[in-house]
N, C-alpha and C positions, 0 to 999 in steps of 0.2 A: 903157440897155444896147442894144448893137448887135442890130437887127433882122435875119433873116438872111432871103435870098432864098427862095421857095419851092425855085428848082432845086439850091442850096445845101445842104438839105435830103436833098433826092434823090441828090443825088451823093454823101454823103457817107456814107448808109447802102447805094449801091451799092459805095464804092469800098470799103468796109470788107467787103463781100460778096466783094467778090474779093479781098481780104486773105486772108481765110479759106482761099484756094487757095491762099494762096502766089502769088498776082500781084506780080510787080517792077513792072511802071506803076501798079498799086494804092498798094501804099506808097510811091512816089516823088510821084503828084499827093497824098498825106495828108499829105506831107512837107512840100511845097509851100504847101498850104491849114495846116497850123497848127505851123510850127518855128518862126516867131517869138512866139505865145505859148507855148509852152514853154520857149523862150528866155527869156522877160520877165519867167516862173514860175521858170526856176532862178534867173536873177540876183537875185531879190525872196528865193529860201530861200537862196543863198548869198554875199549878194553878192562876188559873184566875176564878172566878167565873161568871165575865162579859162572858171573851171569850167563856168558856165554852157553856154560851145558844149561842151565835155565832158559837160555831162548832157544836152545836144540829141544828143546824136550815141550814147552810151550807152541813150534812151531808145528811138532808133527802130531799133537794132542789137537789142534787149530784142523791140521786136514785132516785127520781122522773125523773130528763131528762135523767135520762140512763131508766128508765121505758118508756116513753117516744121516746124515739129514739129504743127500741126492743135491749139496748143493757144488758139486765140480762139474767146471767144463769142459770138452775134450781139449785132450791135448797138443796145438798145432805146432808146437815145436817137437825137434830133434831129440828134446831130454826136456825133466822136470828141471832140471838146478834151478835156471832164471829166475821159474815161478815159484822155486824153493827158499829163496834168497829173497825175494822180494815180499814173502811173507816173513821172511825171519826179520827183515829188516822192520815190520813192524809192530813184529811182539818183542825189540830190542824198548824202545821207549815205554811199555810195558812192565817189562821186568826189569829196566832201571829205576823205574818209578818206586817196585815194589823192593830193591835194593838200598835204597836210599832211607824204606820206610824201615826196614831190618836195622839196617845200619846205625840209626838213632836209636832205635829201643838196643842194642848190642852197648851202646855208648851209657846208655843210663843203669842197665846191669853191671858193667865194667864198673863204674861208680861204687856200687854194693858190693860186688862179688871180691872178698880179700883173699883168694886161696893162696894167692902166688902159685898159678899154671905159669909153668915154661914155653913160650912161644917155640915152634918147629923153624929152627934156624937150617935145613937140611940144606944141602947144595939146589935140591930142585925146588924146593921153597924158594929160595932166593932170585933163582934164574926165570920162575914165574911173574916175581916181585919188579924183577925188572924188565919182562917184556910188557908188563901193564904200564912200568912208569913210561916205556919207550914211547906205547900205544895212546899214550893219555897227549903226549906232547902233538903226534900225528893227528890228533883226533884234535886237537886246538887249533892248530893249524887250518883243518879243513871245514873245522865250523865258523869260518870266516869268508866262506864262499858258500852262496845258496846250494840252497837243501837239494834243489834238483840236479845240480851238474856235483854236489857230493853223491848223490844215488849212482849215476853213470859213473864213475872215478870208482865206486864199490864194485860194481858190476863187471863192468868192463876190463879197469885197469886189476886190478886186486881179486877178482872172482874167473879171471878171464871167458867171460862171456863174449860172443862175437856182438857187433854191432845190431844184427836181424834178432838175434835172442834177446838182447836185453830192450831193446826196441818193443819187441812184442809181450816179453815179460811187464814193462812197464806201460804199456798202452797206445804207446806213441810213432808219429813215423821215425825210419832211421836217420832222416836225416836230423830231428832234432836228436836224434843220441847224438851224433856226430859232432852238432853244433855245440850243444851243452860240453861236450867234451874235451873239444876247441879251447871254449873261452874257461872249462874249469883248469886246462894245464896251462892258459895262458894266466889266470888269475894268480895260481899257483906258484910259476913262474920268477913271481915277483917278489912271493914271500919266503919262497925257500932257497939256500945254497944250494949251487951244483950238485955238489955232494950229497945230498938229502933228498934229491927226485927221484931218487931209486926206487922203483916199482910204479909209475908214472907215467913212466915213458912206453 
């Protein structure tokens, strides 16, 4: 796991200090310091590449009017991510929902629409194409083990949050992180090959 700087540390429970006011450079350097693991955390709950900047952009629009309306708490961890993550994780059901709702009306204009537009077959089109198809199988997989030990398996295994961080992120003691975490690689386990627990473990 990523060691982080002392000042890294400091800045990040100052910048969250002025969040609290409603500082705009506050949330903009916290934007800065962690939208790409939010980013990395929706694509992993949705794989959706699209979605994913939709719940990057959904989750820190979310702390901003809670910055905004005075409703944040201080911040008793090391760094925001945990509590960054644990919001994004639930503007991911959200913006799947509102995905789904795009996705059908795109299906019913495709119906009408006869231009013959060329789909973008580029190389990095493709290699998007296929980290969603990869994400969608992983994502089957894990929605086959409750929703609480997939949270921990997000955080922990794939976000690398320490056990105290995502503990406290999600409200709970550590040792039920620990336990959830137990029985979600033991459930795991069972469903996947060797080969396939890579990032699990």
């Amino acid at each position: 796991m990523e060691v982080r700087p002392r000042d890294a540390v400091i800045d990040d429970r100052d910048l969250w200090e002025r969040l609290r006011t409603a500082d705009e450079q506050a949330l903009a350097d916290l934007f800065h310091r962690h939208n790409d693991a939010v980013y990395n955390f929706a694509f992993r709950r949705t794989s959706s590449w699209v979605s994913a900047e939709d719940v990057v952009q959904a989750t820190f629009v979310a702390l901003w009017r809670r910055a905004r309306a005075g409703r944040i708490d201080q911040l008793t961890l090391d760094t925001a991510r945990p509590l960054l993550l644990v919001m994004a994780g639930h503007e991911c059901g959200n913006v799947l929902r509102s995905s789904r709702r795009q996705a059908a009306l795109a299906d019913r204009i495709e119906l009408i629409d006869h231009t013959g537009t060329v789909p973008d077959h580029s190389n990095a089109a493709v290699a998007r194409v296929d980290d969603e198809r990869a994400m969608s199988g992983i994502r089957r997989l894990l929605e086959r083990i409750p929703a609480k030990q997939r949270e921990v398996v997000e955080l922990v295994c794939w976000s690398e949050c320490s056990i105290a961080e995502a503990a406290k992120a999600l409200g709970v003691p550590e040792g039920t992180v620990k336990s959830r975490l137990a029985r979600a690689r033991t459930r795991l386990g069972g469903l996947l090959d060797l080969g396939t627990t890579e990032g699990l473990e």
